[in-house]
N, CA, C and O of each residue as an XYZ file, in Angstrom:
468
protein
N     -12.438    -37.045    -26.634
C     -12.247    -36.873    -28.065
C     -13.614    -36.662    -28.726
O     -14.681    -37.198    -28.426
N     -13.379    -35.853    -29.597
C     -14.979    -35.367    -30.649
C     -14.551    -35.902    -31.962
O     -13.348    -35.787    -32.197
N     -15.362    -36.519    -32.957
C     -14.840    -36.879    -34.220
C     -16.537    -36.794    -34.730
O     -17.517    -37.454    -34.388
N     -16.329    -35.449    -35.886
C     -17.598    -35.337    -36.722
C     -16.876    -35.911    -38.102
O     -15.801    -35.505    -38.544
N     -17.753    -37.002    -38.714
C     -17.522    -37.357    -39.793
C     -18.245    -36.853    -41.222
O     -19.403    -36.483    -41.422
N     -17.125    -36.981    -42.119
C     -17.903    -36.420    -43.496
C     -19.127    -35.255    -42.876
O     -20.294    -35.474    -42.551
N     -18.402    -34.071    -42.867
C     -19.411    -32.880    -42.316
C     -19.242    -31.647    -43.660
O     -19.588    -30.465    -43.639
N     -18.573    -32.446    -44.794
C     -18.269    -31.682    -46.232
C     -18.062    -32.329    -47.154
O     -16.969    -32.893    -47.098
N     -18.784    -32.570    -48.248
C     -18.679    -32.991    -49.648
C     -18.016    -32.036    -50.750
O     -18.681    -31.024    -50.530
N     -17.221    -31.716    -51.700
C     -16.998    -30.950    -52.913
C     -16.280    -32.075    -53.654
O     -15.635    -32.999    -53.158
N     -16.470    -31.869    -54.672
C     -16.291    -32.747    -55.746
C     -15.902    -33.956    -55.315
O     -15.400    -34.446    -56.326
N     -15.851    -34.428    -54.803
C     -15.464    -36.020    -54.553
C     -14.976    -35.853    -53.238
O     -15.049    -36.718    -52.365
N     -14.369    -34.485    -53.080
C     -13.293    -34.790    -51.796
C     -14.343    -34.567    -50.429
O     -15.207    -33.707    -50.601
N     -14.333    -35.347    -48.948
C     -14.320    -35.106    -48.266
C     -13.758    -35.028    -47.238
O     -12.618    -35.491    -47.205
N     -14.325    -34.421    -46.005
C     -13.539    -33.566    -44.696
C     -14.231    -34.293    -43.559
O     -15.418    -34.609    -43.478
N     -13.252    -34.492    -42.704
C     -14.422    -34.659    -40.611
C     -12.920    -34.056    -40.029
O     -11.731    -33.927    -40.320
N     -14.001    -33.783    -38.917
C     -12.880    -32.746    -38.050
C     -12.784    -33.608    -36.203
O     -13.785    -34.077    -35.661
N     -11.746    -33.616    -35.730
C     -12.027    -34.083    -34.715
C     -10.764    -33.260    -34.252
O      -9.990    -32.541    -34.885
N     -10.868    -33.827    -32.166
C     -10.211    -32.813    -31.652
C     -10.021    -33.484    -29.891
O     -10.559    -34.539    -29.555
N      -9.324    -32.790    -29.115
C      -9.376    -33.338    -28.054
C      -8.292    -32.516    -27.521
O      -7.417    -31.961    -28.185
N      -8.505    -32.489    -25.707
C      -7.273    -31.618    -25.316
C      -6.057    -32.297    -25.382
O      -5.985    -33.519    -25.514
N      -5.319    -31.721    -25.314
C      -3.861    -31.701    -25.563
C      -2.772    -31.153    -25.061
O      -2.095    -31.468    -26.039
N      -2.215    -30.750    -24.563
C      -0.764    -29.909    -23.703
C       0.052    -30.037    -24.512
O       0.789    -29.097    -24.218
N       0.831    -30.866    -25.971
C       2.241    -30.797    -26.258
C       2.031    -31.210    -27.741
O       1.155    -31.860    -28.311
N       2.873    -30.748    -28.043
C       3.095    -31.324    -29.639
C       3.734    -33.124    -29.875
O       4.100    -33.511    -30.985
N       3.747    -33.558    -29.278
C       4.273    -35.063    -28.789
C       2.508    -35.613    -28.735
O       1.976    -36.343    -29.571
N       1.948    -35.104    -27.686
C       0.323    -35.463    -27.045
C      -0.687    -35.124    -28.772
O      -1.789    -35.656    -28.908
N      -0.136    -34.276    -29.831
C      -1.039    -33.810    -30.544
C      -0.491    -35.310    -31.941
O      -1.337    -36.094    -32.372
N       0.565    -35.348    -32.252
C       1.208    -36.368    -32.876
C       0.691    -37.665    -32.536
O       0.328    -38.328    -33.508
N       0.558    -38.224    -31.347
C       0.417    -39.529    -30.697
C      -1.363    -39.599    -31.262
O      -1.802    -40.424    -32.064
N      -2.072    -38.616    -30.657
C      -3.639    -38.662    -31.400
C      -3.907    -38.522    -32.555
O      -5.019    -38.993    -32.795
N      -3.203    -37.900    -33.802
C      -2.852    -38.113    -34.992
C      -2.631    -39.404    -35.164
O      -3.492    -39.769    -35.965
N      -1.881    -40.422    -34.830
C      -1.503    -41.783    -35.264
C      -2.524    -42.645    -34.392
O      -2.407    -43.862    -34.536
N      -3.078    -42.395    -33.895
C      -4.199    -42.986    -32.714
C      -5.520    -42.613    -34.035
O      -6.210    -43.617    -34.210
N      -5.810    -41.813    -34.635
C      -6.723    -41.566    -35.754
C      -6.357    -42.307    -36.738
O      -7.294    -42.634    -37.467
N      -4.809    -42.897    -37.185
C      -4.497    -43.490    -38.101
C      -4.657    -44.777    -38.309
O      -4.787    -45.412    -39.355
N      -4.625    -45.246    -36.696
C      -5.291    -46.836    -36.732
C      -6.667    -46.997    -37.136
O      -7.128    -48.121    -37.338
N      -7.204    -46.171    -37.240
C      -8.583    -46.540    -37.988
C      -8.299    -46.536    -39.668
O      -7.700    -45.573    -40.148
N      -8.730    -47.592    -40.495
C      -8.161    -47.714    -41.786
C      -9.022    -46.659    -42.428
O      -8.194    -46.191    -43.209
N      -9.965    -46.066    -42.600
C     -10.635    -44.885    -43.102
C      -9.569    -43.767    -42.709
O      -9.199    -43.130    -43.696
N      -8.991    -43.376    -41.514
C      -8.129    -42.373    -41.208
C      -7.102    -42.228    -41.661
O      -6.569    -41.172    -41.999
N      -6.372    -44.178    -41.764
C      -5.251    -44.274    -42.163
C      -4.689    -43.903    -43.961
O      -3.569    -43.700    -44.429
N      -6.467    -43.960    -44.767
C      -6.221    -43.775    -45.893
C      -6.563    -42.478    -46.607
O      -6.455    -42.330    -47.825
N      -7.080    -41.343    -45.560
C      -6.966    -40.405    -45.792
C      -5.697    -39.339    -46.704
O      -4.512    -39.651    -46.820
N      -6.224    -38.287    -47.166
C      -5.370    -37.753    -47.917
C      -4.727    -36.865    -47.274
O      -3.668    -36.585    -47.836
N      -4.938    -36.239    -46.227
C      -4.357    -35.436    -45.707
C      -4.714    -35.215    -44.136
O      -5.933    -35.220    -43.968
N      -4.169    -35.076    -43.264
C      -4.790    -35.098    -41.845
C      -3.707    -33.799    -41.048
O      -2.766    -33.905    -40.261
N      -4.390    -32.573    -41.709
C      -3.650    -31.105    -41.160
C      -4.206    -30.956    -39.994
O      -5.347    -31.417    -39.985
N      -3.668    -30.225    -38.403
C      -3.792    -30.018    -37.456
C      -3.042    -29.139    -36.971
O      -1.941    -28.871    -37.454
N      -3.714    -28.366    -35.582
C      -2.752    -27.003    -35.482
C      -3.082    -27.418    -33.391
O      -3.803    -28.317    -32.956
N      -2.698    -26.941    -33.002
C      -2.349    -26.908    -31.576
C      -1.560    -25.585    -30.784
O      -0.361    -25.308    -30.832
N      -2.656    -24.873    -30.045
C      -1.439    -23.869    -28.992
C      -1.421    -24.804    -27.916
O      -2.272    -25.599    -27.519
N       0.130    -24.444    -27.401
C       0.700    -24.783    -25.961
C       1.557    -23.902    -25.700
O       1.972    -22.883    -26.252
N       1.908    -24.867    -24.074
C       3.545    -24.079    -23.576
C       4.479    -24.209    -24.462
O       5.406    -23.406    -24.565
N       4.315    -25.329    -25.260
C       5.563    -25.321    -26.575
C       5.180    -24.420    -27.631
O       5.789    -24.639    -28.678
N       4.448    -23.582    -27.665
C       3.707    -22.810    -28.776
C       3.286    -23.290    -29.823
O       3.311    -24.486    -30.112
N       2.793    -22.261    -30.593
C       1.609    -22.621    -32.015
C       2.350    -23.558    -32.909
O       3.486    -23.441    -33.368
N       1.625    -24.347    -33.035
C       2.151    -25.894    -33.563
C       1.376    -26.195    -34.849
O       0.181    -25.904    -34.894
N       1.920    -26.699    -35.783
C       0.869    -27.112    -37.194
C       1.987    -28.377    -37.748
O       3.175    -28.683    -37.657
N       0.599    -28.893    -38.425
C       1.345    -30.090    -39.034
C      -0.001    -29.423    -40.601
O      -1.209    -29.248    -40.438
N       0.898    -29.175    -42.124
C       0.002    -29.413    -43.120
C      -0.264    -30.359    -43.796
O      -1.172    -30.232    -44.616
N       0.473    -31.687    -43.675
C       0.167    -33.251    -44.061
C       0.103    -33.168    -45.744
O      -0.676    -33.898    -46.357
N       0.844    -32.374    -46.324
C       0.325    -32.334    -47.867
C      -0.148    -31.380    -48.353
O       0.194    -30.984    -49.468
N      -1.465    -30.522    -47.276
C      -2.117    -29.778    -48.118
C      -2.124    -28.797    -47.356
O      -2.815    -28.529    -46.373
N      -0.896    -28.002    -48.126
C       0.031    -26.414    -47.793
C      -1.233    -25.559    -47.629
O      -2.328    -25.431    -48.176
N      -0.425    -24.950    -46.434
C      -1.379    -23.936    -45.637
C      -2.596    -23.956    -44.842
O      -3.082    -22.932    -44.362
N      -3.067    -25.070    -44.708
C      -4.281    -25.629    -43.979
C      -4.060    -25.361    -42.722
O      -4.860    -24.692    -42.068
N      -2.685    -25.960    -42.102
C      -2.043    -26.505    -40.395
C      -2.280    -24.857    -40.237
O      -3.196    -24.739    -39.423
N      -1.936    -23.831    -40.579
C      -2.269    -22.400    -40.580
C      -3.340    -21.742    -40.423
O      -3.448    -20.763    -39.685
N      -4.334    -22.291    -41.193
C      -5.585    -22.064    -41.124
C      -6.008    -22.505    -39.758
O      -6.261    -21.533    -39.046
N      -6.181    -23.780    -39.104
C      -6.640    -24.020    -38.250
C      -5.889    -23.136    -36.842
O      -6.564    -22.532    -36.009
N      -4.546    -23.219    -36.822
C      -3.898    -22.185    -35.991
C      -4.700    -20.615    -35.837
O      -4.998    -20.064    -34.777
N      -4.894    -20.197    -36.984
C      -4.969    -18.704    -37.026
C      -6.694    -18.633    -36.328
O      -7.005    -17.683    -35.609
N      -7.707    -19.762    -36.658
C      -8.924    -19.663    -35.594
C      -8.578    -20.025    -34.376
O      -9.102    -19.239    -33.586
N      -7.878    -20.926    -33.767
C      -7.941    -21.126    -32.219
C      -7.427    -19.982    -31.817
O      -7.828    -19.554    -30.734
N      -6.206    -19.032    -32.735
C      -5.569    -18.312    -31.716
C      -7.170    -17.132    -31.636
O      -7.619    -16.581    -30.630
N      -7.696    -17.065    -33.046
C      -9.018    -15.763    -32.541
C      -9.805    -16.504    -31.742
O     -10.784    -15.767    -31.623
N      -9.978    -17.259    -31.253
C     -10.858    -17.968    -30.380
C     -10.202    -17.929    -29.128
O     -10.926    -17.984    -28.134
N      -8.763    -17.831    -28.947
C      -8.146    -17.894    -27.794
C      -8.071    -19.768    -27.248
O      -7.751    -20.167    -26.128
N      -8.334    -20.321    -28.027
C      -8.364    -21.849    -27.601
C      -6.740    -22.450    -27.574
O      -6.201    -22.989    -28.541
N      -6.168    -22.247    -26.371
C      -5.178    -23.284    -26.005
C      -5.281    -24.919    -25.455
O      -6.155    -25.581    -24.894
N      -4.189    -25.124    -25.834
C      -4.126    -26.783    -25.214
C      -5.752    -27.803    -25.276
O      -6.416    -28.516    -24.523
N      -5.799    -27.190    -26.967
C      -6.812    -28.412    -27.439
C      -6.318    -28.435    -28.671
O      -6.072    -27.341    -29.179
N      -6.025    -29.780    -29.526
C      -5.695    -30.190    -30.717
C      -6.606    -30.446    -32.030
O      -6.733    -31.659    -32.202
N      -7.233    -29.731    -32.941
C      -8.017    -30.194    -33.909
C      -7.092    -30.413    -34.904
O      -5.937    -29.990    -34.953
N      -7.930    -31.397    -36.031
C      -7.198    -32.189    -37.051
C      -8.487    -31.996    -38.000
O      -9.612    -32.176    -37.534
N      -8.297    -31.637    -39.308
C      -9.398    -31.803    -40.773
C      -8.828    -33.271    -41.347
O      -7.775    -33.896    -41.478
N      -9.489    -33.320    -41.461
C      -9.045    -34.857    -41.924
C      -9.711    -34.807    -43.605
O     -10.904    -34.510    -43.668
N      -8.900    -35.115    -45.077
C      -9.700    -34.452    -46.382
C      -9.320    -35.775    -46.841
O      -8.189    -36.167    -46.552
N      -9.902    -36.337    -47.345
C     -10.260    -37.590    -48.712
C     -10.342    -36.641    -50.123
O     -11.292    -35.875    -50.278
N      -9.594    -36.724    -50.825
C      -9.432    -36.407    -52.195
C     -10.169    -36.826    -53.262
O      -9.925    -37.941    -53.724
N     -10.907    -36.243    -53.675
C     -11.879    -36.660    -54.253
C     -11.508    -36.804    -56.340
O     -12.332    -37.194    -57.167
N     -10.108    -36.361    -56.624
C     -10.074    -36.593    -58.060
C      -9.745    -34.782    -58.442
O      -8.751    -34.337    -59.015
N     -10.578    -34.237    -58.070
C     -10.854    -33.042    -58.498
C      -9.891    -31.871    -57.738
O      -9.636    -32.006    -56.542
N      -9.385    -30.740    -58.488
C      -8.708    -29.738    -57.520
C      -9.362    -28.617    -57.134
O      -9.691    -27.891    -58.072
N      -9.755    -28.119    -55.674
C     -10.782    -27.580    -55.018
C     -10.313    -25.880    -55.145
O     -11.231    -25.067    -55.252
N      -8.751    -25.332    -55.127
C      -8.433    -24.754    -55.331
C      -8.568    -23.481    -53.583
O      -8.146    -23.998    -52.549
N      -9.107    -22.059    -53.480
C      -8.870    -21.897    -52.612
C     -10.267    -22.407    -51.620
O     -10.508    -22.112    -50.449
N     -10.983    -23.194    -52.490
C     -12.085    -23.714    -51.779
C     -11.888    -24.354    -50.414
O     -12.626    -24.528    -49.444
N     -10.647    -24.634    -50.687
C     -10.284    -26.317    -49.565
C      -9.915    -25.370    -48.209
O     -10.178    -25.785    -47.080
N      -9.282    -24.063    -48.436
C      -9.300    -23.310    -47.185
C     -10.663    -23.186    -46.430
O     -10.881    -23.730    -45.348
N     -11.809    -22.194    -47.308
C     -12.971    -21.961    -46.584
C     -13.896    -23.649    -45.886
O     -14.642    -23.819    -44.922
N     -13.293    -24.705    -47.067
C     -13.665    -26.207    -45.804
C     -12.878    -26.423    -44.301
O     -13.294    -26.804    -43.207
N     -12.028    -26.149    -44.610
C     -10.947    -26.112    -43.371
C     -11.373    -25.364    -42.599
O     -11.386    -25.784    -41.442
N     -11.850    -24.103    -42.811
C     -12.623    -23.051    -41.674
C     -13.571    -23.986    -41.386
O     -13.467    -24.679    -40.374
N     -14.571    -24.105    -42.220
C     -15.951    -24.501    -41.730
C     -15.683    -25.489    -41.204
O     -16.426    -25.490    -40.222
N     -14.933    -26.635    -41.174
C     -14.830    -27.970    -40.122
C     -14.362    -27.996    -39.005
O     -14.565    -28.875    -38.167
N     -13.456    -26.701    -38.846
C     -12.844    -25.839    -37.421
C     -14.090    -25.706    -37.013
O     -14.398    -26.420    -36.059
N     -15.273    -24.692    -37.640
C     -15.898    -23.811    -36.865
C     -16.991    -24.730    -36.493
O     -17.653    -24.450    -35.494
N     -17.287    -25.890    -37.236
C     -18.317    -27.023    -36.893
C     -17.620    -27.731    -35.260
O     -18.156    -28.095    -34.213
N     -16.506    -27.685    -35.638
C     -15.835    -28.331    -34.154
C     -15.911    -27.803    -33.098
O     -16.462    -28.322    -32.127
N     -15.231    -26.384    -33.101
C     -15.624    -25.632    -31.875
C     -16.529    -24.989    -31.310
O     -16.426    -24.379    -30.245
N     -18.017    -25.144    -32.382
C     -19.454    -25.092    -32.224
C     -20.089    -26.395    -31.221
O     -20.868    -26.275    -30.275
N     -19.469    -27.676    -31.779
C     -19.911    -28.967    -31.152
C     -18.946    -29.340    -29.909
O     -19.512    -29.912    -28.977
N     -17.497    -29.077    -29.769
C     -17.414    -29.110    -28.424
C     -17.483    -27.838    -27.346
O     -17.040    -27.811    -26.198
N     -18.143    -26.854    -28.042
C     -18.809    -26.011    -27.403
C     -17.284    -25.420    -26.225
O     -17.229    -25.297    -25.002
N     -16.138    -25.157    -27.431
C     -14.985    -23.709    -27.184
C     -15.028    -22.750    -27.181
O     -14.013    -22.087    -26.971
């Protein structure tokens, strides 16, 4: 497992991205709630994640529509199967608007820079 923390500030809200392999949408869920036992994770605002497998392209948007998409649509240009990333966003008060997409890229692309996909 990789977990970069607070790797984005905008108005109040922040982002960490973490990730780990995975085979199933069951295996991507279980590490989602395995992130949740940590009470910082658990009080997060949103914890979107996308996953390819043999069960195919998988997203969870946790709240914040269209994200689980976002992260899908880089692994598939990356070709990255059967590894699970998750943005994890703390809400900061403020509405980021289509900002919160280009964070969602950049905490993908910080991830698969650092576990080196």
């Amino acid at each position: 497992m990789l977990l970069l923390n607070n790797i984005i500030t905008d108005k109040g809200s922040k982002y960490s991205v973490s990730g780990k392999a995975c085979c199933s949408a069951n295996e991507a869920k279980a590490f989602v709630n395995e992130l949740k036992r940590t009470k910082k994770f658990a009080k997060a605002t949103h914890n979107t994640w996308g996953l390819i497998c043999n069960d195919g392209a998988i997203k969870a948007d946790d709240g914040e529509a269209g994200a689980g998409m976002v992260i899908l649509r880089m692994l598939e240009r990356e070709n990255i199967q059967n590894h699970v990333v998750v943005v994890t966003r703390w809400f900061g008060g403020k509405h980021l608007g289509g900002d919160r997409f280009r964070h969602v890229q950049t905490a993908v692309r910080k991830y698969l820079e650092e576990a080196k996909l």
